[in-house]
Each structure stands twice: as C-alpha cells, then as structure tokens.
TORTORRO-231472 format. One line per 2 residues: number of its first residue (from 1); for each residue y, z, x of C-alpha. Coordinates in pm, 1 decimal. Last residue first. Layout:
<rs>
NUM = Y/Z/X; ...
</rs>
This chain:
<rs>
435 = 201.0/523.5/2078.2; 166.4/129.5/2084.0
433 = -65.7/97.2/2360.2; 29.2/-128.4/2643.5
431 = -256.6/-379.9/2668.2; -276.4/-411.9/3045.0
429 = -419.4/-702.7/3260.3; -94.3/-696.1/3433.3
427 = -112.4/-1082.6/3347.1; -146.1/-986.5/3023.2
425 = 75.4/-713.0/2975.1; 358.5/-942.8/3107.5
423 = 252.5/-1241.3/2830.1; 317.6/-947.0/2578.8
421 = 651.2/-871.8/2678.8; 763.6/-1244.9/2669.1
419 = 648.2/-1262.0/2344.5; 823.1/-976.2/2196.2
417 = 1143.6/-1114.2/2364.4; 1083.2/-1469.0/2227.0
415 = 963.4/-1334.9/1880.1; 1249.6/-1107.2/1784.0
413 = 1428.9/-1322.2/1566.6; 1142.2/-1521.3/1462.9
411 = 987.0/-1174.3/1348.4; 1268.6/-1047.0/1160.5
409 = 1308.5/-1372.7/993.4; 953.6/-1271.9/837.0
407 = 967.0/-881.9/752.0; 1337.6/-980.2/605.2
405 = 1444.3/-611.5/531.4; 1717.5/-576.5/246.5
403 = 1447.2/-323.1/64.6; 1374.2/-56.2/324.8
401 = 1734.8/43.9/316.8; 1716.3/128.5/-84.6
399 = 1448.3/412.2/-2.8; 1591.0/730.5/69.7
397 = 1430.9/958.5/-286.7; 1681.2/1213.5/-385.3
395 = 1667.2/1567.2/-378.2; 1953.1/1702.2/-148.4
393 = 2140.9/1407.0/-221.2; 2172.1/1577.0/-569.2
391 = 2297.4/1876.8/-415.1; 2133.8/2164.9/-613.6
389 = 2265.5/2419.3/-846.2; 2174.0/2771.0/-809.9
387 = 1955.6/2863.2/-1085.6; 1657.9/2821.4/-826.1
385 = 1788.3/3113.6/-620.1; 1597.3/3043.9/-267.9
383 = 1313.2/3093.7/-98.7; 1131.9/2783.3/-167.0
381 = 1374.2/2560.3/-440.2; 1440.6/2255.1/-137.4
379 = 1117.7/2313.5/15.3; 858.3/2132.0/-163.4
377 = 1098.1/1840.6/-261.2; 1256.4/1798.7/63.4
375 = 888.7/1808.9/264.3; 791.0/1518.6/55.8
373 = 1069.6/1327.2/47.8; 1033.6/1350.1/474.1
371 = 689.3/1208.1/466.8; 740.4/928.4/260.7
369 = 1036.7/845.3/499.3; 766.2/886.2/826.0
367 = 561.1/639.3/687.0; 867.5/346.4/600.7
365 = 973.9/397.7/991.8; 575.0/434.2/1074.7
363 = 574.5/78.3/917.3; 902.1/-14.1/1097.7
361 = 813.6/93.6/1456.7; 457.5/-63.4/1419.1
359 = 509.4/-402.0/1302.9; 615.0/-661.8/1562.5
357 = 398.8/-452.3/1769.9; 103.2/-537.7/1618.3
355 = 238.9/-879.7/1517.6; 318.7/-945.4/1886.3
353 = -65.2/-863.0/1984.0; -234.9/-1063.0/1730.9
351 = 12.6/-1393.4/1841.5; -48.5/-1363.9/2176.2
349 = -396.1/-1351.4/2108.9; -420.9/-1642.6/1892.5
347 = -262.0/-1849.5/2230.2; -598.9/-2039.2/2282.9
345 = -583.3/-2189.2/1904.7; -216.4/-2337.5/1980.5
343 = 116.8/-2330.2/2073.3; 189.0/-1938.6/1965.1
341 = 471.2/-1986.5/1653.5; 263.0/-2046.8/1355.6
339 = 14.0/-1750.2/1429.1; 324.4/-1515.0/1496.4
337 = 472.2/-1659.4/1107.8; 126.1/-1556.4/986.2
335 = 79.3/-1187.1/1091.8; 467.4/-1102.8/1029.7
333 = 375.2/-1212.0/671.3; 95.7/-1025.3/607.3
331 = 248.6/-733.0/805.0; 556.8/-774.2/539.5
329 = 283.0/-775.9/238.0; 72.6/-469.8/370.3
327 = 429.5/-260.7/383.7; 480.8/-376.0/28.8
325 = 140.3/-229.8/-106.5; 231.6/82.3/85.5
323 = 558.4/97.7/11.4; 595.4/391.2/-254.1
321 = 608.6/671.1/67.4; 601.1/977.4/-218.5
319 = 270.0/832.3/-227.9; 157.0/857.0/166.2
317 = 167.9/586.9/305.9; -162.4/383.6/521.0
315 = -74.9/222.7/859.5; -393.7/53.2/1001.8
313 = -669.1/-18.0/769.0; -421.9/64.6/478.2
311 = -272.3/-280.8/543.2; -396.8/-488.0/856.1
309 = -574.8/-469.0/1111.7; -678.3/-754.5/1303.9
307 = -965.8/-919.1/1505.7; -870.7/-1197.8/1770.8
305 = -802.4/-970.6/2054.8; -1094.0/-1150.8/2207.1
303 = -1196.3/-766.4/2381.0; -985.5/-552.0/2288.0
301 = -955.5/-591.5/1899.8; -594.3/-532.4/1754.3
299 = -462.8/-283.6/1578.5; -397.7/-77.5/1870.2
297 = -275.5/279.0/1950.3; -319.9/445.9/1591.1
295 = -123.0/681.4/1418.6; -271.8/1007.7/1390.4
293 = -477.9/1007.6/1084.9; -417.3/1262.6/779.4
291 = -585.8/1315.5/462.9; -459.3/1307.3/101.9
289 = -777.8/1468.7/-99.5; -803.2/1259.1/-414.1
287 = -904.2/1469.7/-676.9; -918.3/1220.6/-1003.7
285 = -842.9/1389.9/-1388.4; -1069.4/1425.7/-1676.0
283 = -972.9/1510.1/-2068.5; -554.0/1491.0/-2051.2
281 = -466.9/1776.7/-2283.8; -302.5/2019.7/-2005.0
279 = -96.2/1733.6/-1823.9; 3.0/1606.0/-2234.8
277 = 135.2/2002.6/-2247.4; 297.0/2038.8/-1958.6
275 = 561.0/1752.3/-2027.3; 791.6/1917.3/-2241.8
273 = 680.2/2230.1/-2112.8; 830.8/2268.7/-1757.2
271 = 561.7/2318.1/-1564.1; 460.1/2725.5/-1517.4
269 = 52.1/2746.8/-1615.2; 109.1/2349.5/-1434.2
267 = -149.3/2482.4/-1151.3; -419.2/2622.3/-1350.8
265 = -397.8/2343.4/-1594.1; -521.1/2146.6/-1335.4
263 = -752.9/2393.4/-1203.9; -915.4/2369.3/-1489.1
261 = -871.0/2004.8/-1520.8; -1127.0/2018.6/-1182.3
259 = -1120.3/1672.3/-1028.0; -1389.3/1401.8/-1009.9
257 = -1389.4/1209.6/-656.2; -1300.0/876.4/-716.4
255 = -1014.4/793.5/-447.3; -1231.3/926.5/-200.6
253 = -1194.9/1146.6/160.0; -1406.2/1381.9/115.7
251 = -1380.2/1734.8/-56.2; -1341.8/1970.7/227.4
249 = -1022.2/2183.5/105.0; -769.0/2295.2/233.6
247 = -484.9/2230.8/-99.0; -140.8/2251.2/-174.4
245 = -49.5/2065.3/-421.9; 46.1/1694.4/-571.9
243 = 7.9/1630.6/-949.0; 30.6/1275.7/-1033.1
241 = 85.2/1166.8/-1396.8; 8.8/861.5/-1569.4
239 = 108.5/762.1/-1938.8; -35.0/415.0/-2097.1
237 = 85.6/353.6/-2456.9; 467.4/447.4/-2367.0
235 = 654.8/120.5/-2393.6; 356.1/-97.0/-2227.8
233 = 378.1/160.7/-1845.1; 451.1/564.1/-1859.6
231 = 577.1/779.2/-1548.2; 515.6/1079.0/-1424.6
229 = 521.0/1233.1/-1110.0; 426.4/1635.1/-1055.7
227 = 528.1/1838.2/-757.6; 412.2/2072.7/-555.4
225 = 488.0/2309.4/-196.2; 813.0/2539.6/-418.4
223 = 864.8/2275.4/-694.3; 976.9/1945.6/-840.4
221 = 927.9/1750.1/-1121.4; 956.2/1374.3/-1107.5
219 = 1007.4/1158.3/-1379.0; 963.3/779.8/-1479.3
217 = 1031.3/644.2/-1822.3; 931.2/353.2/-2014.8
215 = 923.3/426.4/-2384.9; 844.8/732.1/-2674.6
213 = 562.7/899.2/-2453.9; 765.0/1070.4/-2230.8
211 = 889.8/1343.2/-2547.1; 530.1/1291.3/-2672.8
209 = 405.1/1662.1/-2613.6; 528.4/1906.3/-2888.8
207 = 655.8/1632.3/-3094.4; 324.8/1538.0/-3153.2
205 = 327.7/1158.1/-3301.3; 184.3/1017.1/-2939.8
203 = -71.6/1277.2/-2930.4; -221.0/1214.2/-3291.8
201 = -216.8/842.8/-3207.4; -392.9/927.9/-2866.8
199 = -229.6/853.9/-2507.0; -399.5/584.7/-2323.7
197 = -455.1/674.9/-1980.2; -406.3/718.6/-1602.0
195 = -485.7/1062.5/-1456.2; -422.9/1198.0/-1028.6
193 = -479.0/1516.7/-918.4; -311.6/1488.7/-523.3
191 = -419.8/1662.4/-231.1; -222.8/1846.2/37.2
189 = -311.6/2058.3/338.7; -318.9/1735.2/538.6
187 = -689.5/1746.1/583.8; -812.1/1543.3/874.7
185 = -959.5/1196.4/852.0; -1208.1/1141.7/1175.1
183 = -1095.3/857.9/1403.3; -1398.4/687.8/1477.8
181 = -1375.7/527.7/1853.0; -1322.8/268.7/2069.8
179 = -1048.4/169.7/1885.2; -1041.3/-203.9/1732.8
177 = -1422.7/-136.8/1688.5; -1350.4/179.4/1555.9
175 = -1123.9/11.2/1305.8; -1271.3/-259.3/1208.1
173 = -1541.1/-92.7/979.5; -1245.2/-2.3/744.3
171 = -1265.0/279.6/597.7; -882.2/353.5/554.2
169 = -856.8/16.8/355.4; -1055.6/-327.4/400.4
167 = -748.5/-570.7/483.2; -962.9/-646.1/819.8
165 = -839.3/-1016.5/956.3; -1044.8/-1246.5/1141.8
163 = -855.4/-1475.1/1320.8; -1032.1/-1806.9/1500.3
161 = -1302.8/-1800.9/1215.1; -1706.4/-1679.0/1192.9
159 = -1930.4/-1661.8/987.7; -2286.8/-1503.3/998.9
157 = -2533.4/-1462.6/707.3; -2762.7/-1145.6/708.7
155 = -2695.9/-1045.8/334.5; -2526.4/-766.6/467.0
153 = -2301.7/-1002.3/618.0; -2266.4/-1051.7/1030.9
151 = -1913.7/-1124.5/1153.0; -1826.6/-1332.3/1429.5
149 = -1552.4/-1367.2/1680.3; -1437.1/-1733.7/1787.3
147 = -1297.5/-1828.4/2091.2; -1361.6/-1549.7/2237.1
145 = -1596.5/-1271.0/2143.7; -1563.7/-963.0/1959.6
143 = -1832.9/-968.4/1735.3; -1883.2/-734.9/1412.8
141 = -2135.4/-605.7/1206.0; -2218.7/-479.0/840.6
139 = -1946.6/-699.8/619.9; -2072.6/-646.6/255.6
137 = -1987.8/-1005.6/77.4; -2032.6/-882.6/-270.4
135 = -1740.0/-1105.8/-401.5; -1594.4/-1406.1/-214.2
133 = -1243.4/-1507.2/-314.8; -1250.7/-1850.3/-228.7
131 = -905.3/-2003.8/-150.0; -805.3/-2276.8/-397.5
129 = -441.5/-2194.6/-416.3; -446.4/-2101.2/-779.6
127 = -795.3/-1855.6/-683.3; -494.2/-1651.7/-441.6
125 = -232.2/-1650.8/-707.8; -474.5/-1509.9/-888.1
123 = -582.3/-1242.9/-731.1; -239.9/-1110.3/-687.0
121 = -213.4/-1116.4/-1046.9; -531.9/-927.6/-1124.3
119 = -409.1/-672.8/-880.2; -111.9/-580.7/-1023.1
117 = -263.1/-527.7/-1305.9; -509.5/-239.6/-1104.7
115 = -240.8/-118.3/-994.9; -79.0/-64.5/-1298.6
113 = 307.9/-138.1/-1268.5; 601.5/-7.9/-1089.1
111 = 865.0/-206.2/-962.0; 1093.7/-114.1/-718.3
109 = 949.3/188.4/-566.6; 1215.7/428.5/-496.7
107 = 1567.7/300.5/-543.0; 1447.1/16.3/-775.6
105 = 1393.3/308.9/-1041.0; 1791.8/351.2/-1007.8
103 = 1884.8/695.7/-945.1; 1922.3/1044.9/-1157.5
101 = 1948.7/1378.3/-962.1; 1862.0/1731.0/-1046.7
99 = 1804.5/1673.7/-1408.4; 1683.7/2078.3/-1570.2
97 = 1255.3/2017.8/-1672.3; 1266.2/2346.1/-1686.6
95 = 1003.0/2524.2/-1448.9; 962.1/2197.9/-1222.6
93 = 1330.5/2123.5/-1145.8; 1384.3/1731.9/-1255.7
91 = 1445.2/1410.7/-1045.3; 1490.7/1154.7/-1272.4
89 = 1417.0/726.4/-1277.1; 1622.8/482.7/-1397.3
87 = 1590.5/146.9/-1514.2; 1272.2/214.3/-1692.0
85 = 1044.4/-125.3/-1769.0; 760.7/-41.0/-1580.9
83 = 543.8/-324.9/-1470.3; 360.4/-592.5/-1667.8
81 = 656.7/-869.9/-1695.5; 820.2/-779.1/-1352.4
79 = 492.8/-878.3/-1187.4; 419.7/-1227.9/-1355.7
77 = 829.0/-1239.4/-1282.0; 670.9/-1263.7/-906.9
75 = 585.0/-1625.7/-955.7; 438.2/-1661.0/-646.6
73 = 531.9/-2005.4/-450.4; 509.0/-1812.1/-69.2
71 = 892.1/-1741.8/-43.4; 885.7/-1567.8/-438.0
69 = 606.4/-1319.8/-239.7; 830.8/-1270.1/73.6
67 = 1137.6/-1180.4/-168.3; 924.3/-1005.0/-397.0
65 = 773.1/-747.2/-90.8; 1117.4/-657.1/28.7
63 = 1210.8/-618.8/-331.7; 949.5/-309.2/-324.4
61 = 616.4/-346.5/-536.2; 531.6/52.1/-645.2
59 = 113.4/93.9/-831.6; 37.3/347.1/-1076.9
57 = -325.7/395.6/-1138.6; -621.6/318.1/-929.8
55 = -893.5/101.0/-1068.5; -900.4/-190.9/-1379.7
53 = -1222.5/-320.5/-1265.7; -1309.0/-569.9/-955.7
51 = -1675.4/-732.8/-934.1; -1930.3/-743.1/-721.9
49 = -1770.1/-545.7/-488.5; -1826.4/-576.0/-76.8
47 = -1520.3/-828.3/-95.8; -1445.9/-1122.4/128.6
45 = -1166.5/-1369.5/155.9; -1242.4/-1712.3/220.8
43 = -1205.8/-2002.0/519.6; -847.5/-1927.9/481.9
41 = -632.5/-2228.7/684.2; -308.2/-2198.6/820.0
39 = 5.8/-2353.1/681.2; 237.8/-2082.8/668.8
37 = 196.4/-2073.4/280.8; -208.4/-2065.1/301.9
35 = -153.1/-1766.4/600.5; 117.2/-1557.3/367.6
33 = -97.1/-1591.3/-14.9; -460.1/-1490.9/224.2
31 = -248.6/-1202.5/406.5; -113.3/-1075.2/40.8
29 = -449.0/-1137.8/-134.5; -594.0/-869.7/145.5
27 = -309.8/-641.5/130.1; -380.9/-618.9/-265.6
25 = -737.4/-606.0/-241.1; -966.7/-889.1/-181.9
23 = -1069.5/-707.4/168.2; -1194.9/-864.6/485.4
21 = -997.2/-1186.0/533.8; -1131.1/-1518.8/753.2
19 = -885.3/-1720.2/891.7; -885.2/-2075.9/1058.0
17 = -615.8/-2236.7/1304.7; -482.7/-2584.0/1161.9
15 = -658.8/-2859.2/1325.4; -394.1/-2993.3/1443.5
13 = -168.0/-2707.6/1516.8; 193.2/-2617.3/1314.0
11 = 24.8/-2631.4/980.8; 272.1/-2784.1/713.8
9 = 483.0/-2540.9/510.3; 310.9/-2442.0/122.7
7 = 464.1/-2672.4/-139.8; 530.9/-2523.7/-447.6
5 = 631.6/-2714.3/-747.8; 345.3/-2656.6/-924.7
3 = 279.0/-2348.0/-871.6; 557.4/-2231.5/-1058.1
1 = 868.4/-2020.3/-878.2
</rs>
C-alpha cells in the first residue's frame, strides 16, 4: 500500500493523546508506525546514537507482523524485495550435512532479511509520516508522575507526553523503574558466534566452500547441545552463519563483544564440510552471550502507570524464537488500539495496564516455542545412534500458528473483559502482577 493513499484513522480524543518513544529501533518505529495510524500523536522518537549503521545480521518478519504493517499504509513489499528469497529452508544432521526435514522458509521466520535493512525501511516509513526521529537524545532520568511523566535528556532538556513508551532493548533504563529493581542477566549456558559478510571472489568460485554461496538458501545443522544456522541474502553475496553452544562464561551481556575464531573453528573441527569450511575462513566473528531474565511482573510504571515497556525491554526471544521483531510489532499495535478505546487522557492507565496483559500470555507463548526448538535440536542426536533415521516432526521448527494471529482484533475482542478486570484492581488498589 503507497503512502499516498493512506489515510491513518482519526484520533478518538480531542486533543489526541501524545506519545513520546524511547528507541528508533525496529520495536520503536513499529510503536511510532501503530500510534500515527491509530490516530494518536508522536511528539518524536528518541535515540542515544548519533547515527544508525548497517548492525546485527539476519533479521525474521512473521506474516503476523506484515498484516499489521500493510494495516498501518507500509508498503511491506519494500521488505519482501531485500529479504531472503529461499522458499524452503533444511534441517540437516551436523556431521553430514544428511536433510532431516525440509519446510517452507515462511514456517519459521517469514521473511528474512538484514537487520540492519530492515531497519532502514522501518525508519522510513516513520520520517514519511513526519514523526521526528531524534538522534543522540540519551534519556538519563525518569518521572513517574500523573498526568504527565517526564524524562530528563543527557543534554539536560525535559519533555514530557501522556504515554511514554521504552522500545530501548534489554537495557532499558525503564525497566527498574517499572520494577523496583535491576534484574541482573543470568547466563543461560548458551551463547551464540554470530558473522555477516561478503564472501570473496576467490571464495565464491571454490568449490570446496561455495556450495551455499550459489543463491538464497537457509540451513540449519544440528547437533548433540549446538547448532549452526545459515543462510545467504542478494543471491549469495552476503552469507551469515550463527553458531550456538554451550557456554558459562562471564563475558557481558553485548551484541558487539569480539569472539574467538579459534574457538570457532574449535567447535565446527566435526561440521559437516560443505559448509565448515566458509565457518573456518570467515576473518572475525561476534560472541554474544544469550542471557536469561525471569519474566517480568509489570511492564508498566507504578506510580502514573503511564510509562511502558515494550519490545526487547520486556519480552526478548531467543533466536531459534524468530519473532522477536514481530512480537514488538503486535505489542505496538495492542498498545495503540487500548489507547483508542479508554475515553480519554485520564483513562491512559487503563489502557497501559490492559496492553500488559493483553500481551503477556502470547509473547511468553511465542518465548517458550523458541525455547522448545532449541532443546529438540540439542537433544534429538544426544545419546543415541545418529544413523538411525529421524522423524521429521521430530526436528522441525512449530511456527505457522503464530502467523494467523490478529494482535489488533484480538485486543477489541477481549477488551471489555480485560477492562473490566483492570477497573477491579483499581479500586482494590491492587496491580495484580502478571506472573
């Protein structure tokens, strides 16, 4: 759908309520694209960056994500253009390379693309809508006070909004306020070596270690407690690969903490060689360290209840998950339709407190299924003979039911109950928690 013949919905309150958005990432962008199309007004989004580069690597948009997108005047075939072309994915044993199951790429993680594409997209669909993406805005302090809470700059300026909205990530500066506390990552026992890059001439003519360089593919090996995705974006000039291990260490939590290609090659000594060899000649690698967080109790502030979480800042996947962009979009769209139904600016807290739980039985629904593939892959060879041959439903990744989900019309559906629940805890002068 063009711009131009988008129309976003008139605001349900006169004046419309006012948003401000911590984060220009991709769950920030979302919640901007949802509140402008819902009729609500973005004062800006805010970004501690100066300026964005080409970060991260590969990148899964769900159809449960496009169909919200497409609803809020994106042209989503912007996305289909730059992602991964594949229409299958493959499920391989790690030592071989032997097809355990084949599926339909869209049964995983829809469309894959460069995150950091992705991103430039999402961006501007925000800048086409006239909302001001504000760069090296570092938010240092927060106030929870009613009917407006404020947030302090680095640069000492103040602002404030009747939402305010932390899309900030895992690190978010939101979330002990929303807590009471500062929830400490904790090692899962797994981290993930992580590459995205341009293949050499030399390396895309050597037979030896270009079989997933000659188009758009995406593979998955899979071992005893590891496993390896691959998968290769503009016909087979940019090649990724994900290595995830066992691991106990104390590195912190970062997505750009240099990793060891010794140890890389360490751990791949017995990958199946057809793709062992391009792991084993990629020149520098990522360590990200995949830690764990209970799942939280609130996402909302206590005290105004006008601050929210949203995104990574409160239900981050896991990467065999491949919704966490698209879990961000449906909260960014639960968040706005609650907004549009309370009666006015004095209800915002009804609103905040159905979105949270709106939200949280079907992001740790889409958590928990990350989880699971996980545990399948690293188990389903351990212990066993691995020339046996293995169930293909054994192995494969559970994702299609996550995709007919309507975030939005599931929210008017459930409002009035939802609602009604919330206006109880209220007058109890109890905030149930959500686990």
């Amino acid at each position: 759908m063009a711009l131009e013949a988008y129309t976003s919905l008139p605001s349900p309150h006169n004046p419309p309520l006012t948003a401000i958005v911590i984060g220009a990432g991709l769950g920030g962008c979302a919640a901007a694209l949802a509140l402008h199309h819902h009729g609500h007004r973005v004062l800006c989004v805010l970004d501690k960056v100066r300026e964005f580069g080409r970060l991260g690597d590969s990148l899964g948009l769900g159809e449960n994500a496009f169909k919200l997108l497409q609803r809020w005047g994106c042209d989503v075939d912007e996305i289909r253009r730059i992602g991964n072309q594949a229409p299958n994915m493959t499920i391989r044993r790690w030592k071989d390379g032997k097809e355990l199951a084949v599926q339909p790429l869209m049964d995983m993680a829809g469309y894959i693309g460069h995150r950091g594409d992705y991103h430039d997209v999402f961006l501007e669909w925000v800048r086409r809508r006239d909302i001001p993406v504000r760069m090296g805005s570092e938010v240092v302090a927060f106030e929870d006070t009613d009917p407006q809470p404020i947030i302090t700059l680095k640069s000492g300026e103040k602002l404030s909004a009747d939402i305010i909205i932390a899309a900030d990530g895992i690190k978010s500066l939101a979330r002990p306020l929303v807590l009471g506390f500062s929830d400490d990552p904790v090692s899962s026992g797994y981290a993930c070596f992580r590459a995205f890059f341009k293949p050499t001439s030399a390396q895309r003519s050597d037979p030896k270690i270009n079989k997933y360089m000659r188009e758009d593919c995406v593979n998955f090996w899979i071992g005893p407690d590891t496993h390896v995705v691959q998968n290769t974006l503009r016909n087979g000039e940019e090649f990724n690969w994900i290595l995830t291990h066992k691991d106990d260490g104390d590195v912190p939590e970062s997505w750009f903490q240099p990793g060891d290609m010794n140890e890389v090659r360490r751990l791949v000594k017995d990958l199946d060689k057809d793709v062992r060899g391009i792991v084993e000649a990629t020149e520098s690698c990522l360590d990200w360290k995949i830690c764990y967080r209970e799942p939280l109790p609130t996402w909302i502030s206590p005290h105004s209840h006008r601050i929210a979480l949203l995104g990574d800042s409160c239900h981050a996947h896991l990467p065999t998950s491949a919704q966490g962009a698209s879990q961000a979009v449906e909260s960014a769209g639960v968040l706005a339709v609650c907004l549009g139904l309370v009666e006015g600016h004095g209800e915002v807290k009804i609103a905040t407190r159905c979105y949270e739980k709106l939200r949280f039985g079907r992001t740790r629904e889409s958590q928990t299924n990350g989880e699971d593939l996980r545990e399948r892959w690293h188990n389903v060879l351990k212990g066993v003979d691995e020339e046996r041959e293995v169930d293909p439903e054994e192995v494969k990744i559970k994702n299609r039911w996550l995709y007919s989900f309507d975030a939005e019309e599931d929210a008017r559906t459930r409002w009035k109950s939802v609602r009604e629940g919330v206006e109880k805890e209220f007058l109890a002068g109890k905030i149930e928690p959500l686990c």
